[in-house]
PDB file with one MODEL, atoms N, CA, C and O in Angstrom:
MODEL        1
ATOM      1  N   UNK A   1      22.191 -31.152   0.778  1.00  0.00           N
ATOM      2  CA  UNK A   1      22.164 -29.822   1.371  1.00  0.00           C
ATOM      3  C   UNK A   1      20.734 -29.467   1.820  1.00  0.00           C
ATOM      4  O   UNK A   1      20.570 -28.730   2.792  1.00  0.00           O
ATOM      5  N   UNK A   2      19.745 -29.952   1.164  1.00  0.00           N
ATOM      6  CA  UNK A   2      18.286 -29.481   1.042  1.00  0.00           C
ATOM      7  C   UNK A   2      17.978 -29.955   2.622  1.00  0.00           C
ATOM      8  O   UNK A   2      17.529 -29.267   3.540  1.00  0.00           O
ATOM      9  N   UNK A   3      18.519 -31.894   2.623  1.00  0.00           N
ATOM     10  CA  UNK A   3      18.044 -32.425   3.889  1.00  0.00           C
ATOM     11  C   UNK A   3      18.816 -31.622   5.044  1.00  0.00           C
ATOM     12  O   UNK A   3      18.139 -31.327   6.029  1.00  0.00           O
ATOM     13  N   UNK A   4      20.321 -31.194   5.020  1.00  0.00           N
ATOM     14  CA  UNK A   4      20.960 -30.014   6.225  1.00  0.00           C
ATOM     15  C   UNK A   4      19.929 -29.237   6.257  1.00  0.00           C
ATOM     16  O   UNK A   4      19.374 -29.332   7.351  1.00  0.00           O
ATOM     17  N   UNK A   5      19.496 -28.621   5.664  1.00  0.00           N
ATOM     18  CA  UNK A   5      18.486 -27.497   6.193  1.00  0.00           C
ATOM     19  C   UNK A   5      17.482 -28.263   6.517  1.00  0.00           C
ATOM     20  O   UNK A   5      17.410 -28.006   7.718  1.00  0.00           O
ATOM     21  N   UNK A   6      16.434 -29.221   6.254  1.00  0.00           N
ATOM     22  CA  UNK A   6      15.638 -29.024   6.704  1.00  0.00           C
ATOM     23  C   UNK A   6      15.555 -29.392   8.121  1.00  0.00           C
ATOM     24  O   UNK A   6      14.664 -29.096   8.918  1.00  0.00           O
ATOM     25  N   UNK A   7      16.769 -30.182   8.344  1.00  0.00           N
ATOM     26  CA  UNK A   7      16.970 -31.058  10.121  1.00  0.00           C
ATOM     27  C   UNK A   7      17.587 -29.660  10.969  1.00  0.00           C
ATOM     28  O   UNK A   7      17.521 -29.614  12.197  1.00  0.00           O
ATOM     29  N   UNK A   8      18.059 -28.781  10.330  1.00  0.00           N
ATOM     30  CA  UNK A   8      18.450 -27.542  11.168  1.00  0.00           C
ATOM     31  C   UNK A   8      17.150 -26.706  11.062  1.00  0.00           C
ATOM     32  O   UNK A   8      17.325 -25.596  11.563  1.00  0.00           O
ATOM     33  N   UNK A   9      15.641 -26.924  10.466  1.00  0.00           N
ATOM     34  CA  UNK A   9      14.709 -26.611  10.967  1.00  0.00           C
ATOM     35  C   UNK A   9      14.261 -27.466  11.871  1.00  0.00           C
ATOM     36  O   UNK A   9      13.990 -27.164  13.033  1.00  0.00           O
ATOM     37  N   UNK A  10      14.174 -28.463  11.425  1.00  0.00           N
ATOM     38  CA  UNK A  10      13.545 -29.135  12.431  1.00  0.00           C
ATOM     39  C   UNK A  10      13.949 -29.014  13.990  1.00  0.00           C
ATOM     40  O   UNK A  10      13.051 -29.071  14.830  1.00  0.00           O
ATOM     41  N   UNK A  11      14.927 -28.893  14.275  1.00  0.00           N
ATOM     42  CA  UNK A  11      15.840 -28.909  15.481  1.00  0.00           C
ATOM     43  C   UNK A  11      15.341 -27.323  16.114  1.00  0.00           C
ATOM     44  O   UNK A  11      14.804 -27.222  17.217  1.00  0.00           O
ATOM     45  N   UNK A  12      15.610 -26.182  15.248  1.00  0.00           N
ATOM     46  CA  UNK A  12      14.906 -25.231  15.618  1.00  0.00           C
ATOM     47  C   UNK A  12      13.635 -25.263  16.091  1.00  0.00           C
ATOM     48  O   UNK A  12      13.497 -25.070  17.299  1.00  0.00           O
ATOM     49  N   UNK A  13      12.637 -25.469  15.401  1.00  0.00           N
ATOM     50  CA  UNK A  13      11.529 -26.130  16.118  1.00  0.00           C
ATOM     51  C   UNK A  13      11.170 -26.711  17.372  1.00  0.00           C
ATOM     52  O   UNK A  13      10.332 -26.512  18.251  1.00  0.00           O
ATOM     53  N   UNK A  14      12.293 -27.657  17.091  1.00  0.00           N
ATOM     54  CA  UNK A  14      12.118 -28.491  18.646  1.00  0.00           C
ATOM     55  C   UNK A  14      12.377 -27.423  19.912  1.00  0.00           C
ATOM     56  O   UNK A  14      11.605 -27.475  20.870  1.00  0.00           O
ATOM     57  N   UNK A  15      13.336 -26.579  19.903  1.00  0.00           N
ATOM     58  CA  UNK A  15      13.764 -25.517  20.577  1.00  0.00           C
ATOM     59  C   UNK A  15      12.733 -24.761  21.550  1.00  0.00           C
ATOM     60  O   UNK A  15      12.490 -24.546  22.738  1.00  0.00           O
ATOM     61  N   UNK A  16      12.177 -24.437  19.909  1.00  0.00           N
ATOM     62  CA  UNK A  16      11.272 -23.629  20.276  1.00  0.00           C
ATOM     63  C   UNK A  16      10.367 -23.917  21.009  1.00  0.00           C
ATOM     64  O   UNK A  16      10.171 -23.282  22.045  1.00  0.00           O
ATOM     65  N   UNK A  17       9.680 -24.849  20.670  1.00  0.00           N
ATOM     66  CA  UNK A  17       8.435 -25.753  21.382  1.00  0.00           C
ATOM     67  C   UNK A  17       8.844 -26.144  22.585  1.00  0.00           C
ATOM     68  O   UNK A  17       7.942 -26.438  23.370  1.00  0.00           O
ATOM     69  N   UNK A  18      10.562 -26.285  23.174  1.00  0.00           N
ATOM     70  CA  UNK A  18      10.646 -26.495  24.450  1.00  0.00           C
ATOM     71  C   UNK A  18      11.139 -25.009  25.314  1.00  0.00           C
ATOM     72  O   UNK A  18      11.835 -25.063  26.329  1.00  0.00           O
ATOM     73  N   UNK A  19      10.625 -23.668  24.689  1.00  0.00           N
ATOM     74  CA  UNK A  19      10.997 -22.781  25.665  1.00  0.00           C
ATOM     75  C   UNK A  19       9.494 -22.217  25.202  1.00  0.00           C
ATOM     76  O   UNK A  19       9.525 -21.011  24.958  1.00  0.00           O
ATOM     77  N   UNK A  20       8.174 -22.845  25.028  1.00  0.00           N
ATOM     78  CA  UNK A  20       7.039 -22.449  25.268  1.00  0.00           C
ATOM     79  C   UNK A  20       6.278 -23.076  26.293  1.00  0.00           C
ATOM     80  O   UNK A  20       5.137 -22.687  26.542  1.00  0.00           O
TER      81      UNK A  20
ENDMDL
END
């Protein structure tokens, strides 16, 4: 569960960094 979250941060991240 710990690693689900942290790849659904990670992915967020990526997001982010591609609408800056």
């Amino acid at each position: 569960m710990k690693k689900e979250k942290e790849k659904c941060l990670f992915i967020q991240l990526l997001i982010y960094y591609n609408f800056v």
